[in-house]
C-alpha positions as CSV (number, residue, x, y, z in Angstrom):
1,X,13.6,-13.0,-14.6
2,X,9.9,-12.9,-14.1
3,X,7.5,-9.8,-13.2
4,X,6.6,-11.8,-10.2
5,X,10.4,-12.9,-9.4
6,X,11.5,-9.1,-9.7
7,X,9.0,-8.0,-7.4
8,X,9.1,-10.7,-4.7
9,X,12.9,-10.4,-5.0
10,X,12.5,-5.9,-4.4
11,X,9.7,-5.0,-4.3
12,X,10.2,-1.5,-3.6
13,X,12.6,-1.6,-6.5
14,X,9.8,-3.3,-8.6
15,X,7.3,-0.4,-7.6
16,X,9.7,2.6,-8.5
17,X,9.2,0.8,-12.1
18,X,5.7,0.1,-11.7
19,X,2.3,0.9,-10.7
20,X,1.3,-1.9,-8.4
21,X,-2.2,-1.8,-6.9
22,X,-4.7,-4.3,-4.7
23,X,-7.7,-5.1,-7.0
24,X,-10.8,-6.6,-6.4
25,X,-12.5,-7.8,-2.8
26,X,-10.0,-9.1,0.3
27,X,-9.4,-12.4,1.1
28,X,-10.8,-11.6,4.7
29,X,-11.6,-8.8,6.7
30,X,-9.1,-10.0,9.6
31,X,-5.5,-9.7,9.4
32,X,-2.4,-11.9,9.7
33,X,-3.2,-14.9,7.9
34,X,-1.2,-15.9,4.5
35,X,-3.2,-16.2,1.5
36,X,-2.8,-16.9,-2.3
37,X,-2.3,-13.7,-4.8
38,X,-1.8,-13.4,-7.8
39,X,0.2,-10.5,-9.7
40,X,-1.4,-9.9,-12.9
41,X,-0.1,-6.8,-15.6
42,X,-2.5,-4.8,-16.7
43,X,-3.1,-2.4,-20.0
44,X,-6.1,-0.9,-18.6
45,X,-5.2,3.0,-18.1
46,X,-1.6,4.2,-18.8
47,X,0.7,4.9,-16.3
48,X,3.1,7.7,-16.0
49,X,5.8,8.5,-13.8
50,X,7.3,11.8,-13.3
51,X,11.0,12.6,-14.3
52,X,13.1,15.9,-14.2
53,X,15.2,17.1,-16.8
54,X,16.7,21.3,-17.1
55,X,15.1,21.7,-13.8
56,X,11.2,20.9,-15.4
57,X,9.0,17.9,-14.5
58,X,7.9,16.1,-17.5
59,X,6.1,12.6,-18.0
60,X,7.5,9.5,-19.2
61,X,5.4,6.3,-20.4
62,X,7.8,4.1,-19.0
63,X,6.1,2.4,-15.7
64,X,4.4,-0.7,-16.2
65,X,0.8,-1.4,-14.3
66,X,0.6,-4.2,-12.2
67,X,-2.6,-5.4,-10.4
68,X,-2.4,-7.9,-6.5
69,X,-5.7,-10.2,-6.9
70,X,-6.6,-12.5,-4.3
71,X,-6.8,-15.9,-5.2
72,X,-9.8,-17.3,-3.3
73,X,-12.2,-14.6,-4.2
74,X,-13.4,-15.1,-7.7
75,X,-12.1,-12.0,-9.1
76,X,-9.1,-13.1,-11.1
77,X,-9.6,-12.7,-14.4
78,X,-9.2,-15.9,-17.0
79,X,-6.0,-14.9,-18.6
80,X,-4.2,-14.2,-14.9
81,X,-5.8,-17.8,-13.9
82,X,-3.7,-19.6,-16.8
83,X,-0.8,-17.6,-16.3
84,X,0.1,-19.4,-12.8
85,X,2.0,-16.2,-11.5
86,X,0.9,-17.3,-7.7
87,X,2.5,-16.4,-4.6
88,X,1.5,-16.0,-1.2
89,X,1.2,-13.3,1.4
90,X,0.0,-12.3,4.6
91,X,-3.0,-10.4,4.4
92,X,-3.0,-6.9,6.5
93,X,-6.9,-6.9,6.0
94,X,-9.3,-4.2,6.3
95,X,-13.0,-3.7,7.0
96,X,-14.6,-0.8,6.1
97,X,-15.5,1.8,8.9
98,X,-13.2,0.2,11.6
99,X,-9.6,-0.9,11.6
100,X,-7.7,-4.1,11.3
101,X,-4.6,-4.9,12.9
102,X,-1.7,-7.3,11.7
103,X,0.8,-8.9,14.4
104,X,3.8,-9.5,11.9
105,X,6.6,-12.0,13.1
106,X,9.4,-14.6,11.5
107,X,6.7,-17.2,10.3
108,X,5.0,-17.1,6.8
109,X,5.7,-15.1,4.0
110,X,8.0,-11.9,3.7
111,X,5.1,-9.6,1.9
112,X,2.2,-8.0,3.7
113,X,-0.3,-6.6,1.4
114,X,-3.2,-4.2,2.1
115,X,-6.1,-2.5,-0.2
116,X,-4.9,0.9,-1.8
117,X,-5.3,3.9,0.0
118,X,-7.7,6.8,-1.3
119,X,-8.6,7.9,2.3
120,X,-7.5,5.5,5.1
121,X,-4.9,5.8,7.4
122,X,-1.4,3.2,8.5
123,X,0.0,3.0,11.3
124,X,2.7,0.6,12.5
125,X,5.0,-0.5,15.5
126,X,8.6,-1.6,14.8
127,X,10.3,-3.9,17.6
128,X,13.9,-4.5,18.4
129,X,13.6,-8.1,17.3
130,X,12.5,-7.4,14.0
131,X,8.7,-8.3,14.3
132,X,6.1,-5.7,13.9
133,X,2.1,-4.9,14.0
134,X,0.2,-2.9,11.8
135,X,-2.6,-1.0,11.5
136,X,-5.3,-0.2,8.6
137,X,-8.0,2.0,9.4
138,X,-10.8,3.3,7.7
139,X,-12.3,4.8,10.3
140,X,-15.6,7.6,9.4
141,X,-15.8,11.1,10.7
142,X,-19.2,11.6,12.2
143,X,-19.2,15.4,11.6
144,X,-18.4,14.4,7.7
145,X,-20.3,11.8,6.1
146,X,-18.5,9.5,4.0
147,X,-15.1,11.3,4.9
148,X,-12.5,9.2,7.1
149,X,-11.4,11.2,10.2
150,X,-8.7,13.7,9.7
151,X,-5.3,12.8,11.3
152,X,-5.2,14.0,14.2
153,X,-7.8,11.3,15.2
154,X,-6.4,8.8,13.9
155,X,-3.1,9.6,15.2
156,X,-5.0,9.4,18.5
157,X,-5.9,5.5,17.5
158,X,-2.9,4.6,16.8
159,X,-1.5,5.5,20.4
160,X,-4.2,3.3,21.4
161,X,-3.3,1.0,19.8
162,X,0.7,1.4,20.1
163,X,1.4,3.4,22.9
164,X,3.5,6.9,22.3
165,X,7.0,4.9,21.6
166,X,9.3,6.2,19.3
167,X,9.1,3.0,17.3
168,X,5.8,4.0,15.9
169,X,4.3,5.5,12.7
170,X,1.3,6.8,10.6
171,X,0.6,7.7,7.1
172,X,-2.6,9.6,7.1
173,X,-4.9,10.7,4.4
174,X,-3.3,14.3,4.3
175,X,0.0,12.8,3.0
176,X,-0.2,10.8,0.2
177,X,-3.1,13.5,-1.0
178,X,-0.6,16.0,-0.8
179,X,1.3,14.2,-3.2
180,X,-0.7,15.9,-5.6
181,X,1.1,18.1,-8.6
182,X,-2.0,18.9,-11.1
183,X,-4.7,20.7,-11.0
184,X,-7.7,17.9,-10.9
185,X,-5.6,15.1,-9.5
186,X,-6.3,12.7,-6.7
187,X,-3.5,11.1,-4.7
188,X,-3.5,7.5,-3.2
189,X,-1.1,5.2,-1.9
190,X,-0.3,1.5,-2.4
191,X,1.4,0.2,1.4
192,X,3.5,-3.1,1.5
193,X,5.1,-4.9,4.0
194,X,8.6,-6.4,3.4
195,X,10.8,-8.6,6.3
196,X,14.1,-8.0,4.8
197,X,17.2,-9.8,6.8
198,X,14.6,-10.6,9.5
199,X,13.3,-7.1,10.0
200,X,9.7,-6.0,8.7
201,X,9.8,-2.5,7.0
202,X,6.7,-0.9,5.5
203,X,6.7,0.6,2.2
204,X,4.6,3.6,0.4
205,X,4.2,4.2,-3.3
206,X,2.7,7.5,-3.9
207,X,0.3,8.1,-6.9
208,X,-1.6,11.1,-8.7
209,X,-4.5,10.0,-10.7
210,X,-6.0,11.6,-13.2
211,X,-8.4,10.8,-15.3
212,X,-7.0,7.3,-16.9
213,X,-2.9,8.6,-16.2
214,X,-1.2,7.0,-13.2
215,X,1.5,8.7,-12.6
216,X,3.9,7.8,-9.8
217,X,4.9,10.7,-7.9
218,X,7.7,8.4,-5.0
219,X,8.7,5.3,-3.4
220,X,9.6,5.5,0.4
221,X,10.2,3.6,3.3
222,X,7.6,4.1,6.0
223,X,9.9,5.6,9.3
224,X,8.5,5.9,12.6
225,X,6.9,9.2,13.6
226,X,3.4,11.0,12.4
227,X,3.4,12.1,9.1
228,X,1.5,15.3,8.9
229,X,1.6,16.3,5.2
């Protein structure tokens, strides 16, 4: 089977495996709309992911890196254009210093993508019939320049957006960077969206970088309710 096939087929299986991240500009700022990707693999830093063994965490070299290109925008490179790995997705977008929403239903494609995290915020609302909106927000704190608000703003946008039902969640800033082991590491997050049996779930893989090393810290299904830290 094919990168591409394993990772449409699981991808949250596919990303326990491997480093999967959004590269180069958006299709479009707004979201909902399907678009052409391609899923390219990449040799450009190493990528590590963390294992125990006698109780100690150690690093194994064992998690391949993966890179989500749009199609349309000029930045795939030659070698990914005459590999023909294309597929297509609905686009979560994003615009930088507001937020985007994505009304997800039973049309189109079964992925949702959205840029990489390094300090935006997610939020989502689940409904009984499987369907689903989300949220990505890159929102700027006034009192901080060039720092996103802290969550318990954005929380506050997200009831504005969803209301204060149980069926909703965030993942802030404060969680994925918490994700954090070693000393001079920054922690981001890679967010999918994946209708399985007719019911759109949401998806977080949790990275440290460091330097050139990747190393990915979890895979997780996104559950309603704030996520603090």
């Amino acid at each position: 089977m094919s990168h591409l096939k394993e990772f449409l087929a699981d991808p949250p299986q596919f990303m326990r495996r491997n480093h999967v991240i959004f590269k180069g500009m958006g299709p479009e700022m707004q979201g909902g709309n399907v678009h052409e990707f391609m899923l390219v693999e990449s040799n450009n830093h190493p990528a590590r992911r963390s294992i125990a063994a006698l109780g100690m965490s150690l690093g194994k070299v064992d998690a391949g890196v993966f890179e989500i290109r749009a199609c349309t925008t000029g930045h795939v490179p030659q070698q990914a254009q005459d590999s023909g790995d294309r597929f297509e997705a609905i686009w979560g977008g994003y615009q930088a210093g507001a937020k985007i929403r994505c009304d997800l239903g039973d049309k189109g494609p079964d992925l949702m993508l959205t840029p990489e995290l390094t300090g935006c915020t997610v939020a989502f609302a689940t409904q009984d019939n499987g369907s689903a909106s989300f949220s990505h927000y890159n929102l700027m704190d006034p009192l901080m320049p060039r720092q996103t608000l802290p969550v318990s703003n954005m929380v506050a946008e997200a009831h504005v957006d969803f209301g204060y039902g149980s069926n909703v969640g965030v993942l802030s800033k404060e969680v994925y960077r918490n994700k954090v082991k070693h000393r001079g590491g920054a922690g981001r997050a890679t967010v999918i969206g994946w209708r399985r049996k007719g019911e759109w779930t949401f998806w977080v893989q949790y990275i440290e970088v460091k330097g050139a090393v990747y190393q990915i810290r979890d895979v997780q299904q996104l559950r309603p309710g704030i996520r603090f830290a």
